[in-house]
N, C-alpha and C positions, 0 to 999 in steps of 0.2 A: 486518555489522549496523551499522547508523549509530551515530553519537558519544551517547554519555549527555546527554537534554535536547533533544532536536533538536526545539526546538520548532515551523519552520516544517512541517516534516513531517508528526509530529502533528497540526499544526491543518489539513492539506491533508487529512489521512484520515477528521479528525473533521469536517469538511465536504461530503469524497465518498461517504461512508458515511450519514452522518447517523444513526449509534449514540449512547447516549449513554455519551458516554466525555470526559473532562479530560483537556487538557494537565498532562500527570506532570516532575518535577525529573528522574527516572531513567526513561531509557528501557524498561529492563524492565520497569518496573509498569505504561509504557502498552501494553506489546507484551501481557502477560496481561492486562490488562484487556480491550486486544481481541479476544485470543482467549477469553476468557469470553462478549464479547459474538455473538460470530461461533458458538460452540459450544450459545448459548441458542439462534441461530435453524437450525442442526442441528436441535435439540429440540424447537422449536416452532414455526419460521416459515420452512419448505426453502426454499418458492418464494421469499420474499422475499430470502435468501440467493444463490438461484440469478440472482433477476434482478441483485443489488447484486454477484453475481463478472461478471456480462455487463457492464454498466454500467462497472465498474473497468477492466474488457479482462483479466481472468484468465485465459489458455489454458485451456480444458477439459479439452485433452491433456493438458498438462503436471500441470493434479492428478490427474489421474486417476491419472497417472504416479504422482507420490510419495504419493498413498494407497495404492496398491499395493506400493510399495518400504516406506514409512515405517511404523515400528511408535509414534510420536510420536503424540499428541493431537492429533486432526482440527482441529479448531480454535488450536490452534497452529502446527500446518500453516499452515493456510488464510489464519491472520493474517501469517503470515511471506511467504507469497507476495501477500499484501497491499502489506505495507511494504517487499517488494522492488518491485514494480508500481509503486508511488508512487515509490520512489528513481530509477528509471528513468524514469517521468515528467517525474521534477524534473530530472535530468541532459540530457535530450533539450532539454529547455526550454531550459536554462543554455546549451547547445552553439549551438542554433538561433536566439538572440537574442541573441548577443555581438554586442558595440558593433563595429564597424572598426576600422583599427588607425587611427592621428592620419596623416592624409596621403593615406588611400586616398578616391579621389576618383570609383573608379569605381563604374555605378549596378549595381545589385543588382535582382534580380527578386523 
């Protein structure tokens, strides 16, 4: 689970999402907040839920997986695989756009 406050994080979710949800001091009240938001459109807005786990890149498989294994609030769930989807995002990013090292001179594709 990331660091308490992680605020670029949060604002990348509350961006790729477009829920209404605030940057929180503690991580935990954003991570239920978005599973409250994610567990409303359970209950009232599937498809729009279904398009926003396409859109994020949620494996299909893989929830299917842990609603079948997890006895955990679906929406809890589904935020968690959220905020992990985005940490991996951020990491892929971080890895794939580091600078050279001072010196290296050769051209890159």
């Amino acid at each position: 689970m990331p660091q308490k406050g992680n605020t670029l994080l949060q604002q990348q979710i509350i961006s790729k999402t477009n829920l209404q949800l605030t940057v929180q001091p503690e991580f935990e009240n954003f991570r239920q907040a978005l599973a409250n938001c994610v567990q409303d459109l359970i209950n009232n807005d599937f498809n729009r839920l279904v398009l926003l786990l396409y859109r994020l890149d949620i494996s299909e498989k893989k929830l299917k997986e842990q609603l079948a294994i997890s006895s955990a609030n679906a929406g809890l769930l589904i935020a968690d695989m959220i905020i992990a989807r985005e940490e991996e995002k951020a990491k892929s990013r971080q890895m794939f756009s580091s600078v050279p090292p001072p010196g290296d001179t050769e051209e890159r594709w």
